[in-house]
DSSP file (Angstrom, degrees, kcal/mol; ACC not computed):
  #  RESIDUE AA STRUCTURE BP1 BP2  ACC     N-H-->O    O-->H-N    N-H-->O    O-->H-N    TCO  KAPPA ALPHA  PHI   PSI    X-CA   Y-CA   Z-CA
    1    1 A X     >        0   0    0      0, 0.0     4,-0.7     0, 0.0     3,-0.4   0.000 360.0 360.0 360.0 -41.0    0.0    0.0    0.0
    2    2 A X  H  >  +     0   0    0      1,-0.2     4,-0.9     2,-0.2     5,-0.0   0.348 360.0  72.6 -96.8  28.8    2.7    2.4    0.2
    3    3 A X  H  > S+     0   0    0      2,-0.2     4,-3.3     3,-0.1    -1,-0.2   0.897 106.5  43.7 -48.0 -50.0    4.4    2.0   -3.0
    4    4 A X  H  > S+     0   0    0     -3,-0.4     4,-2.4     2,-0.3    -2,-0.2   0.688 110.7  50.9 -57.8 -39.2    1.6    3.6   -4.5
    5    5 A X  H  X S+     0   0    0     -4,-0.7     4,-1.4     2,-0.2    -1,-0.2   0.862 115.1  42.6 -82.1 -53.0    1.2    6.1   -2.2
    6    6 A X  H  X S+     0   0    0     -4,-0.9     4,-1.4     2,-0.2    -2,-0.3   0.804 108.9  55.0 -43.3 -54.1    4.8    7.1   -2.4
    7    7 A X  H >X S+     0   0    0     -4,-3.3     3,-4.9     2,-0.2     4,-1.0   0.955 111.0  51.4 -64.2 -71.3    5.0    6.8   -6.1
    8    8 A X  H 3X S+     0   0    0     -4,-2.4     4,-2.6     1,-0.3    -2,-0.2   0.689 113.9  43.6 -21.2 -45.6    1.7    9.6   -6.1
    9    9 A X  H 3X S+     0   0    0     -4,-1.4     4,-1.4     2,-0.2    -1,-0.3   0.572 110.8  48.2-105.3 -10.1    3.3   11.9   -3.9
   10   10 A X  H <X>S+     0   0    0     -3,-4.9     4,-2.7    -4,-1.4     5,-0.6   0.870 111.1  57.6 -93.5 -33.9    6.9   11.9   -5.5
   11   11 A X  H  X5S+     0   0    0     -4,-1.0     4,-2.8    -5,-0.2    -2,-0.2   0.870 110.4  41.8 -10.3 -72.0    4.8   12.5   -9.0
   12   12 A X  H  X5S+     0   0    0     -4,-2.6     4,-1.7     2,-0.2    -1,-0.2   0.943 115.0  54.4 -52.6 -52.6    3.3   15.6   -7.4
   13   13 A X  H  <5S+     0   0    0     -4,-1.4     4,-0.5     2,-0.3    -2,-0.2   0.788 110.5  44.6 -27.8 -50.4    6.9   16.4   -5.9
   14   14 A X  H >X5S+     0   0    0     -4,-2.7     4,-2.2     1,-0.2     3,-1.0   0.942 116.9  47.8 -65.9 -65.2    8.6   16.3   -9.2
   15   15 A X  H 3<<S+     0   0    0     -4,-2.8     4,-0.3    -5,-0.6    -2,-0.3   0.744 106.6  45.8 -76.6 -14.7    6.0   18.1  -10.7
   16   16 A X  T 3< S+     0   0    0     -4,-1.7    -1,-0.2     2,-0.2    -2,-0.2   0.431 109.4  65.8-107.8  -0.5    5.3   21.1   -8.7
   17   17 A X  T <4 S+     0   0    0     -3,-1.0    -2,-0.2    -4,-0.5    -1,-0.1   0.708 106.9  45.3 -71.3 -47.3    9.6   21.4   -8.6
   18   18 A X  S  < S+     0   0    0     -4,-2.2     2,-0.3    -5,-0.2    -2,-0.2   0.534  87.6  99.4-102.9   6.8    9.5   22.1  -12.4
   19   19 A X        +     0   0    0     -4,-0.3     0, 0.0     1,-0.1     0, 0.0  -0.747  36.7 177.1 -84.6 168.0    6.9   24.4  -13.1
   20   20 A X  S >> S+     0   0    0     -2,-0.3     3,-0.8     3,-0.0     4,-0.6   0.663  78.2  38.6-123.1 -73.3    7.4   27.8  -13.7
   21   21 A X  T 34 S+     0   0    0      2,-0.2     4,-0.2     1,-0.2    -2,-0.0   0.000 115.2  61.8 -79.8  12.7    4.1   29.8  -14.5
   22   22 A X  T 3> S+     0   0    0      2,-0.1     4,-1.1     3,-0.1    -1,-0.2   0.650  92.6  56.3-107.6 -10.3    2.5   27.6  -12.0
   23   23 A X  H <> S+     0   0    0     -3,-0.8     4,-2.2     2,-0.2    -2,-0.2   0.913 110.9  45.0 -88.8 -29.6    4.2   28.5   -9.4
   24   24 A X  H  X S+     0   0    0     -4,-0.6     4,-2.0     1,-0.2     5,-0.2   0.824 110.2  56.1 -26.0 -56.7    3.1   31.9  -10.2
   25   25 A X  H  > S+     0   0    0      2,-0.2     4,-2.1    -4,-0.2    -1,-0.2   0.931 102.8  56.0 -45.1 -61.2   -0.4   30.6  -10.8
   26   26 A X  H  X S+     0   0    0     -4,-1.1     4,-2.7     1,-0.2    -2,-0.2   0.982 105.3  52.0 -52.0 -63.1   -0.4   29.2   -7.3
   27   27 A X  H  < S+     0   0    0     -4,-2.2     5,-0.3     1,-0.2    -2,-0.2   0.880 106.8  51.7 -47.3 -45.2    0.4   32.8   -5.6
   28   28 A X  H >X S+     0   0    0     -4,-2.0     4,-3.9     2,-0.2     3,-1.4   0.879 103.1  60.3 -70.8 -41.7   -2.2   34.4   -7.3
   29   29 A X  H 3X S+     0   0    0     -4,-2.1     4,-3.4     1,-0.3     2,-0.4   0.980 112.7  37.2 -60.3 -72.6   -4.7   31.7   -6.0
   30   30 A X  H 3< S+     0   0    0     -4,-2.7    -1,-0.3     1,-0.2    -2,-0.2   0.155 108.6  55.1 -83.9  47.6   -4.0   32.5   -2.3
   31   31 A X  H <> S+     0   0    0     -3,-1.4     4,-2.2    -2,-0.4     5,-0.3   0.397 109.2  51.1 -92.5 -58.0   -3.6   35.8   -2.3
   32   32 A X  H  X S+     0   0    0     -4,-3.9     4,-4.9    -5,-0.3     3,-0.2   0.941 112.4  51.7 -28.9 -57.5   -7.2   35.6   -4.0
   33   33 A X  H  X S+     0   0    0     -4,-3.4     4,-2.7     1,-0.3     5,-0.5   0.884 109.6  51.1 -50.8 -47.6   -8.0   33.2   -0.9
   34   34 A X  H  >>S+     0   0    0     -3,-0.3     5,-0.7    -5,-0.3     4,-0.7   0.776 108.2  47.9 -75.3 -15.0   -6.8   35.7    1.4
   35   35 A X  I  <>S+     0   0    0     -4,-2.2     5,-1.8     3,-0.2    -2,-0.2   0.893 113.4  41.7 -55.1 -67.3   -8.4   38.1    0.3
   36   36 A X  I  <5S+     0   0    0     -4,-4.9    -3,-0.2    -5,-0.3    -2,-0.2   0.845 124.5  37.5 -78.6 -22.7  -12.1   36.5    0.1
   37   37 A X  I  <5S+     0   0    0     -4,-2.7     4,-0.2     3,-0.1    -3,-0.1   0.883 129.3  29.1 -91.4 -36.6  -11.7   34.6    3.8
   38   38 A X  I ><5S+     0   0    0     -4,-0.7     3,-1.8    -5,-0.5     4,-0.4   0.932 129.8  26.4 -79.4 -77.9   -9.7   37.4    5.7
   39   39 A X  I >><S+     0   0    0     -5,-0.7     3,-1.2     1,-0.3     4,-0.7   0.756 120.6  49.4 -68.6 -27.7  -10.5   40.7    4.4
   40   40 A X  H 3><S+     0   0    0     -5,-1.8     4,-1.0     1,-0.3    -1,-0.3   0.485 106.9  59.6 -77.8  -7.0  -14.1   40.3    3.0
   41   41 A X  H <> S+     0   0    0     -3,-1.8     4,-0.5    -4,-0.2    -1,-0.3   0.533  97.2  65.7-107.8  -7.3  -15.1   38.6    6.4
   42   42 A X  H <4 S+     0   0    0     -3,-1.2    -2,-0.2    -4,-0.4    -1,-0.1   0.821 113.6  22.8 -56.4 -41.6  -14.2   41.8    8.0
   43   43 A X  H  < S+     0   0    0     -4,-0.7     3,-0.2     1,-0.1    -2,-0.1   0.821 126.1  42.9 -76.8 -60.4  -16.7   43.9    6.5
   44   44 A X  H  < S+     0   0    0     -4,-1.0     2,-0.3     1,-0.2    -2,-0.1   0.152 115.4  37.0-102.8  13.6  -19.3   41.8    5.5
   45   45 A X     <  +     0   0    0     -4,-0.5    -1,-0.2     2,-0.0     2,-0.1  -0.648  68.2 171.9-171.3  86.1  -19.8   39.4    8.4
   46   46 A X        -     0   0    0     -2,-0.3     2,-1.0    -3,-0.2    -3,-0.1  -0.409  45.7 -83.9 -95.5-166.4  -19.3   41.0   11.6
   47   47 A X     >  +     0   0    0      1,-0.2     4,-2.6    -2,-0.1     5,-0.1  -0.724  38.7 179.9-117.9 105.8  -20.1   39.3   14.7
   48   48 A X  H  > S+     0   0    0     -2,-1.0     4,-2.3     1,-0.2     5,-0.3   0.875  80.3  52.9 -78.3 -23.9  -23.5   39.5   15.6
   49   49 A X  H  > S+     0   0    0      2,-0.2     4,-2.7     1,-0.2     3,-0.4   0.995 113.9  50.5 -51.6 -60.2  -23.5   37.3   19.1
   50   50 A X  H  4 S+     0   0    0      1,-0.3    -2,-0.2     2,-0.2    -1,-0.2   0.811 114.6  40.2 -40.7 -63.0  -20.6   39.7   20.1
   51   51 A X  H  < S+     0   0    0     -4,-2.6    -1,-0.3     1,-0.2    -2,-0.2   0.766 118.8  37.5 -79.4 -20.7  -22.4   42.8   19.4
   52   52 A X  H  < S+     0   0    0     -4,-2.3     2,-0.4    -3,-0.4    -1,-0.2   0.389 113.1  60.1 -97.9  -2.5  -25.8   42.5   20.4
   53   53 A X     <  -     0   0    0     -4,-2.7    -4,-0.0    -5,-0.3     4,-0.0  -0.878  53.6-166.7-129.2 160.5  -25.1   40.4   23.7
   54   54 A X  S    S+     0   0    0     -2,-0.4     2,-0.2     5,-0.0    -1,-0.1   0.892  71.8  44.9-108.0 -20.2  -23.1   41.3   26.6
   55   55 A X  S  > S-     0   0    0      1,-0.2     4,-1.4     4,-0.0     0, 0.0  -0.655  71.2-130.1-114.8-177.3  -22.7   38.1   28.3
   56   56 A X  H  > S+     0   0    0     -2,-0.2     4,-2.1     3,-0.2    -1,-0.2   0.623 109.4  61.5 -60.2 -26.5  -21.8   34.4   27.2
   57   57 A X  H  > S+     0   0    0      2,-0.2     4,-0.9     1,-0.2    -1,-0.1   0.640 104.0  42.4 -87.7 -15.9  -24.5   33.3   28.9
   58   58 A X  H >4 S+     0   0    0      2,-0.2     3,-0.7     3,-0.1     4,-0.4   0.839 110.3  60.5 -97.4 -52.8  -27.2   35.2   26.8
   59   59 A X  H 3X S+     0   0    0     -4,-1.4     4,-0.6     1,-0.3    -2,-0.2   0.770 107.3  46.2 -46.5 -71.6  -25.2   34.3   23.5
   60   60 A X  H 3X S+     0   0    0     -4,-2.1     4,-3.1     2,-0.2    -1,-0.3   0.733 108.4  54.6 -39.5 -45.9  -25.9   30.9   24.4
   61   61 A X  H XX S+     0   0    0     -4,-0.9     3,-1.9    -3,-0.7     4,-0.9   0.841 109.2  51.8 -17.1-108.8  -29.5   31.6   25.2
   62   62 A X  H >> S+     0   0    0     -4,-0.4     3,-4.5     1,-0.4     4,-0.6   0.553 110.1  42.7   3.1-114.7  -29.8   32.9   22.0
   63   63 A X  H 3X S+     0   0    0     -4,-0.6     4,-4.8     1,-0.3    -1,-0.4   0.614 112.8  52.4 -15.9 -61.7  -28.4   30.2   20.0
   64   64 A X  H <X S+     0   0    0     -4,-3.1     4,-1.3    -3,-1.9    -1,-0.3   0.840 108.9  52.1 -55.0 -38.2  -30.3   27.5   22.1
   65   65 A X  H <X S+     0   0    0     -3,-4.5     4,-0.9    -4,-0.9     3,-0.3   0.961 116.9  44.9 -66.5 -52.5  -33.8   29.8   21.2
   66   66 A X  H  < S+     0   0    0     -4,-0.6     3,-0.3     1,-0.3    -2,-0.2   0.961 112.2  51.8 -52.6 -49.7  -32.6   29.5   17.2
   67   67 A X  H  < S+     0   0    0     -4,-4.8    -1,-0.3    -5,-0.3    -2,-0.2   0.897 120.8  20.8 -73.3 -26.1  -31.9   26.4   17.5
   68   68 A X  H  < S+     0   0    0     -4,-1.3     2,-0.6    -3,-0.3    -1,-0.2   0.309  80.3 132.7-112.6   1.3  -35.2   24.6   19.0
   69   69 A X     <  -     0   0    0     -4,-0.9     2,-0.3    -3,-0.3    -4,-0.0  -0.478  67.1-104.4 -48.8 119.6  -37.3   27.2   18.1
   70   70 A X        -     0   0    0     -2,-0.6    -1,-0.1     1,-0.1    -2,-0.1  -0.162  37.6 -93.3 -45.8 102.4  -40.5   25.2   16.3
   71   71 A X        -     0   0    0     -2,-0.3    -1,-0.1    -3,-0.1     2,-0.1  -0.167  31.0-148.4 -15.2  95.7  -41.0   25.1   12.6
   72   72 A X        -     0   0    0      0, 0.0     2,-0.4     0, 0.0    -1,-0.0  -0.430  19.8-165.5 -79.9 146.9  -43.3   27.8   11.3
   73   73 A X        -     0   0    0     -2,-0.1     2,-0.5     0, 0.0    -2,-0.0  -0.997   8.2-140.9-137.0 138.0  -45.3   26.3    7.9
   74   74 A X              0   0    0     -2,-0.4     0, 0.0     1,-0.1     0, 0.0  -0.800 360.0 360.0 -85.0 154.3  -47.2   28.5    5.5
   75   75 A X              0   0    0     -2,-0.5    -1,-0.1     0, 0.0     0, 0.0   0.595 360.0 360.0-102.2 360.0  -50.1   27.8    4.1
């Protein structure tokens, strides 16, 4: 089982040693990533337990009322 496993991972080795414009490629990708999970979560998804409750003990409330709160159905 690990021949296979070992041949897979020097494959990948090998290859990500000789590209050029990929490694390039690669940087661009996470910088993108940091960008949409760090800065964009700044902005747009602040932290609503935090700001509208003062203790832990009500943020939990809270959650525990979301969560078991009873199914509303239209009709």
């Amino acid at each position: 089982m690990s021949q296979p496993l070992t041949r897979v991972y020097a494959f990948y080795r090998n290859g990500f040693r000789s590209m050029t414009v990929g490694k390039t490629l690669w940087k661009i990708i996470l910088i993108k990533l940091l960008v949409m999970f760090a800065v964009l979560k700044l902005f747009f998804f602040p932290n609503y337990l935090k700001t509208n409750f003062q203790t832990d003990e009500q943020r939990a409330d809270h959650v525990l009322e979301q969560l078991s709160r009873p199914v509303v159905q239209n009709h």
